[in-house]
Every structure is written in C-alpha cells, then in structure tokens.
C-alpha positions as CSV (number, residue, x, y, z in Angstrom):
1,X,-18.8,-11.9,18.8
2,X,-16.0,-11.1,15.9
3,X,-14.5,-7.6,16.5
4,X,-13.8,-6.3,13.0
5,X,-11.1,-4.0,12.2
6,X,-9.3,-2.1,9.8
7,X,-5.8,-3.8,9.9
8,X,-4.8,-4.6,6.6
9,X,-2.7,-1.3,5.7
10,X,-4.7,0.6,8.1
11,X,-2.4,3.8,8.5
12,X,0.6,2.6,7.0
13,X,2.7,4.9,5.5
14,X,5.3,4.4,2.3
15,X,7.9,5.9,2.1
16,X,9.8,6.6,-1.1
17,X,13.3,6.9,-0.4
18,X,15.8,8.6,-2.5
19,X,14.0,8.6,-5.9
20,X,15.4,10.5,-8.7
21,X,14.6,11.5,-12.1
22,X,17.1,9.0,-12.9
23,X,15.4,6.0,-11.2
24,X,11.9,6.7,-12.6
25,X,11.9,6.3,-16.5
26,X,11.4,9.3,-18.7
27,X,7.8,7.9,-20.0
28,X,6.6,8.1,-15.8
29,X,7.6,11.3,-15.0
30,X,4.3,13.6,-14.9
31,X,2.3,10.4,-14.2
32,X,-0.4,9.6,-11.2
33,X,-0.7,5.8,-11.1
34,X,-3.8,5.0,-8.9
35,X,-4.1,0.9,-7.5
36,X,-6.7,0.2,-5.7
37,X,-7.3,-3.9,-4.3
38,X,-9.1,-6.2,-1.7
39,X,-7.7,-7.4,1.2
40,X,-9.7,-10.2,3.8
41,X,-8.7,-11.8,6.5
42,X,-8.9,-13.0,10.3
43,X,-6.7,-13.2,13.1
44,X,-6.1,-12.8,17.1
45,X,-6.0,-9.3,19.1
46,X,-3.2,-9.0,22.0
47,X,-5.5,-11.1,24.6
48,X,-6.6,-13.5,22.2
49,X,-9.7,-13.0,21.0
50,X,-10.5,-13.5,17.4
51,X,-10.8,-10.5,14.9
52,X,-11.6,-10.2,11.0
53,X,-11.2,-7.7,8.3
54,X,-12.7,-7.0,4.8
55,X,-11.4,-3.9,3.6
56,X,-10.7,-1.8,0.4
57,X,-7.2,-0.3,-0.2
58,X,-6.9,2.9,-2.7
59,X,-3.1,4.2,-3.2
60,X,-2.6,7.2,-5.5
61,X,1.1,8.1,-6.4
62,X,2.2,10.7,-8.3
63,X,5.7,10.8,-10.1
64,X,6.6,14.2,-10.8
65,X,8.5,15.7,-13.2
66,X,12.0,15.6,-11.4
67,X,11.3,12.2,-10.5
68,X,10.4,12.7,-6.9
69,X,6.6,10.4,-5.6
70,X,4.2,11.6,-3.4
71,X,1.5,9.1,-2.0
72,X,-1.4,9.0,-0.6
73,X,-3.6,5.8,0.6
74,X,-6.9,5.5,1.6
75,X,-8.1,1.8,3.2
76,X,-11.8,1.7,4.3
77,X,-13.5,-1.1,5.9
78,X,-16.0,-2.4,3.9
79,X,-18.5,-2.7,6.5
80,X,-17.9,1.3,6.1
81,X,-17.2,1.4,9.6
82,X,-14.1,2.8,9.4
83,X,-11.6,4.5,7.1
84,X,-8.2,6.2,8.0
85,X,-6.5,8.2,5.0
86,X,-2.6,8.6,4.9
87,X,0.3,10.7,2.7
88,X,3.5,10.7,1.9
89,X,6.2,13.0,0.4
90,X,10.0,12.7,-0.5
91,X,12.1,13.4,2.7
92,X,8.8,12.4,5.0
93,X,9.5,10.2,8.0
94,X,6.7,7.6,8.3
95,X,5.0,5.1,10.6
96,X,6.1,2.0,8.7
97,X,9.5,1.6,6.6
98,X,9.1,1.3,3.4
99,X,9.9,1.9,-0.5
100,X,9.3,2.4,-3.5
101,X,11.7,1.9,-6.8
102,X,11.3,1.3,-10.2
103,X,12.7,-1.8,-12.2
104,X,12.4,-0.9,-16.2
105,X,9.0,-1.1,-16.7
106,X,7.7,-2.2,-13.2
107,X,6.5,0.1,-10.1
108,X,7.5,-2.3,-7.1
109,X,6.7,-0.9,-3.4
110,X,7.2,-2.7,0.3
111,X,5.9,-1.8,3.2
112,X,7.4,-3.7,5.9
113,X,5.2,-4.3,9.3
114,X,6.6,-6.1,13.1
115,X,6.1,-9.4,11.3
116,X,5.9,-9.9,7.6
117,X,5.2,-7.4,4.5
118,X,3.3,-6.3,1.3
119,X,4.7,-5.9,-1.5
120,X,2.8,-4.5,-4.5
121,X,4.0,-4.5,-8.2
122,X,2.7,-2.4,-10.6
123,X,3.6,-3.6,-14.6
124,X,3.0,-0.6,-17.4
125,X,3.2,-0.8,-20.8
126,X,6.2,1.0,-23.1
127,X,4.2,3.9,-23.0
128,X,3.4,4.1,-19.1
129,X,-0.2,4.9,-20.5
130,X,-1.8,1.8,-19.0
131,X,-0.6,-0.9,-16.3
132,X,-1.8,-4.3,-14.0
133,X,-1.4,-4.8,-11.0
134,X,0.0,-7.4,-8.3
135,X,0.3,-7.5,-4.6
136,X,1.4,-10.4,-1.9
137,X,1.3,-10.2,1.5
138,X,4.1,-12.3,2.9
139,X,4.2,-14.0,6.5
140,X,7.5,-13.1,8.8
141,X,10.1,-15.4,11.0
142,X,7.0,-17.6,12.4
143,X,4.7,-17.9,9.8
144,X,2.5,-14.9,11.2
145,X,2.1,-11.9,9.6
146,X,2.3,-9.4,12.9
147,X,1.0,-5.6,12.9
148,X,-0.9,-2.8,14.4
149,X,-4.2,-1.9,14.4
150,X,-6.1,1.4,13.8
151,X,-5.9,1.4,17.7
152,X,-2.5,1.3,18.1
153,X,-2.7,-2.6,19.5
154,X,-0.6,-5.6,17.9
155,X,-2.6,-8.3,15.9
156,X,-1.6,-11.4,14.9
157,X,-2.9,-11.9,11.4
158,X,-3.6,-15.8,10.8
159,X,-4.6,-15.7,7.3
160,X,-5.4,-12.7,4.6
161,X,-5.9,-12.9,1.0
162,X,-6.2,-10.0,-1.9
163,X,-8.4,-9.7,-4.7
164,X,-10.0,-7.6,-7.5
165,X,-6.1,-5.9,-7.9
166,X,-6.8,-2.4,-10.2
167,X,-4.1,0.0,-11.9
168,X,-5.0,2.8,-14.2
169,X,-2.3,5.7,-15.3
170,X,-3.1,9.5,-16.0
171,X,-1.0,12.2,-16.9
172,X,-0.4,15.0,-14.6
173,X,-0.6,15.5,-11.0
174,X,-3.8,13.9,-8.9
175,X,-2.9,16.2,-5.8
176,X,-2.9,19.4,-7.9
177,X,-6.8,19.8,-7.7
C-alpha cells in the first residue's frame, strides 16, 4: 500500500528578508500577486517504504506600500486528505529559509529544504497588472531532493514534477478582508 502525503511545500514557510520600498518597483507596491501550481511526485519515508504525492499549492503575497511582503500559502492534497495553511510577515522567523527579491520585472522566491530547493519566478508586465509564472524544483548534493513531511519525518523525494503554473495580480491588499 502507497502512503500518500502532503510533502511538496507542506508547511514551508518563506521568508522575505529585508525588503524595501526600494527593492520592490514603484508599479508593485499596493499589489497582491496570487500563484497557484501542481506538484506530483513519489519517493521513500525514513524506513523505506515508498510514498507519493499529488498536491495543489496556492501562495498569495502581498507587497505593500512601503515595500514590505506578507505571505501566505496554502498546499492541499489533492486526494483532499489533507491541507496545512501557512503565513509569513517581514521580521517573522520561519521553518524553512528562504526569500524573496525582485529583479526589474521578475518576482523570484527560494525556499531551501535539508536537500535541494524550489524556486518560483513570477514575470509581470510593465504595468505589474498581469504576470506568468515558473517554478523548478531542484535536487541537492546527491541527486535527492530531501525534506520533511507534514509529520515532522524526513522523506527522500525520488522524483516530482510541476504543472498547470497560474499568476494573476490585483491591486490592494488580499489580507485586508
């Protein structure tokens, strides 16, 4: 029997670092950018049996207007058997390291895990009314791509793959409501 599990971002956390009003661009302050994608995959738990994952990722960041991001992400198992929620504001310390910076017109966030990373990329257009989307998950020293589950165990993630990558923009503040 396949154990499946919510490991793909499960209760990650981002953390933004030291943004400014200065490292965001004028057009992105006031801005909630909300990316949602698809992320499959199988694996081994810590005794070796064999586990897979379907599951749906939401992330919702804000840029306010001093510049500062608040997150929050949402993954939920397909299968809707589980589903773990998670925020994020300036100055937070989180569970996993991680950032989030802006490179002209790009939105570019890591999260690091034991073993490997994701990195998501967000493109806008001159406006920062409308934007795609990109994300990669990247294998460690190894090959593996190594991180805890919703339990708190280590898996070992063999192979994962994303899909059906969303990004819309609005103006104002999604967490104000």
């Amino acid at each position: 029997m396949r154990v499946h599990l919510v490991l793909a971002c499960a209760f990650g956390i981002l953390s933004t670092g030291p943004l400014s009003a200065s490292s965001a661009p004028q057009a992105a302050l006031n801005k909630t950018v909300t990316l949602h994608w698809a992320i499959a995959g199988s694996g081994k738990n810590a005794g070796g049996a064999p586990v897979s994952f379907n599951n749906a990722v939401a992330l919702t960041i804000y840029i306010s207007s001093a510049g500062r991001v608040f997150l929050k992400k949402r993954v939920t198992s397909i299968k809707g058997r589980a589903s773990r929620e998670t925020s994020k504001a300036p100055g937070e310390s989180g569970a996993y390291p991680g950032s989030v910076r802006f490179e002209g017109s790009k939105m570019v966030g890591v999260q690091t895990w034991a073993s490997g990373a994701v990195q998501f990329t967000a493109t806008f257009d001159p406006g920062f009314s409308s934007c795609s989307l990109s994300v990669i998950d990247a294998k460690g020293a190894g090959g593996k791509i190594m991180r805890k589950g919703p339990d708190g165990q280590m898996y070992v993630i063999d192979s994962v793959s994303t899909s059906s990558p969303t990004c819309s923009v609005q103006s104002g503040n999604a967490f104000a409501h």
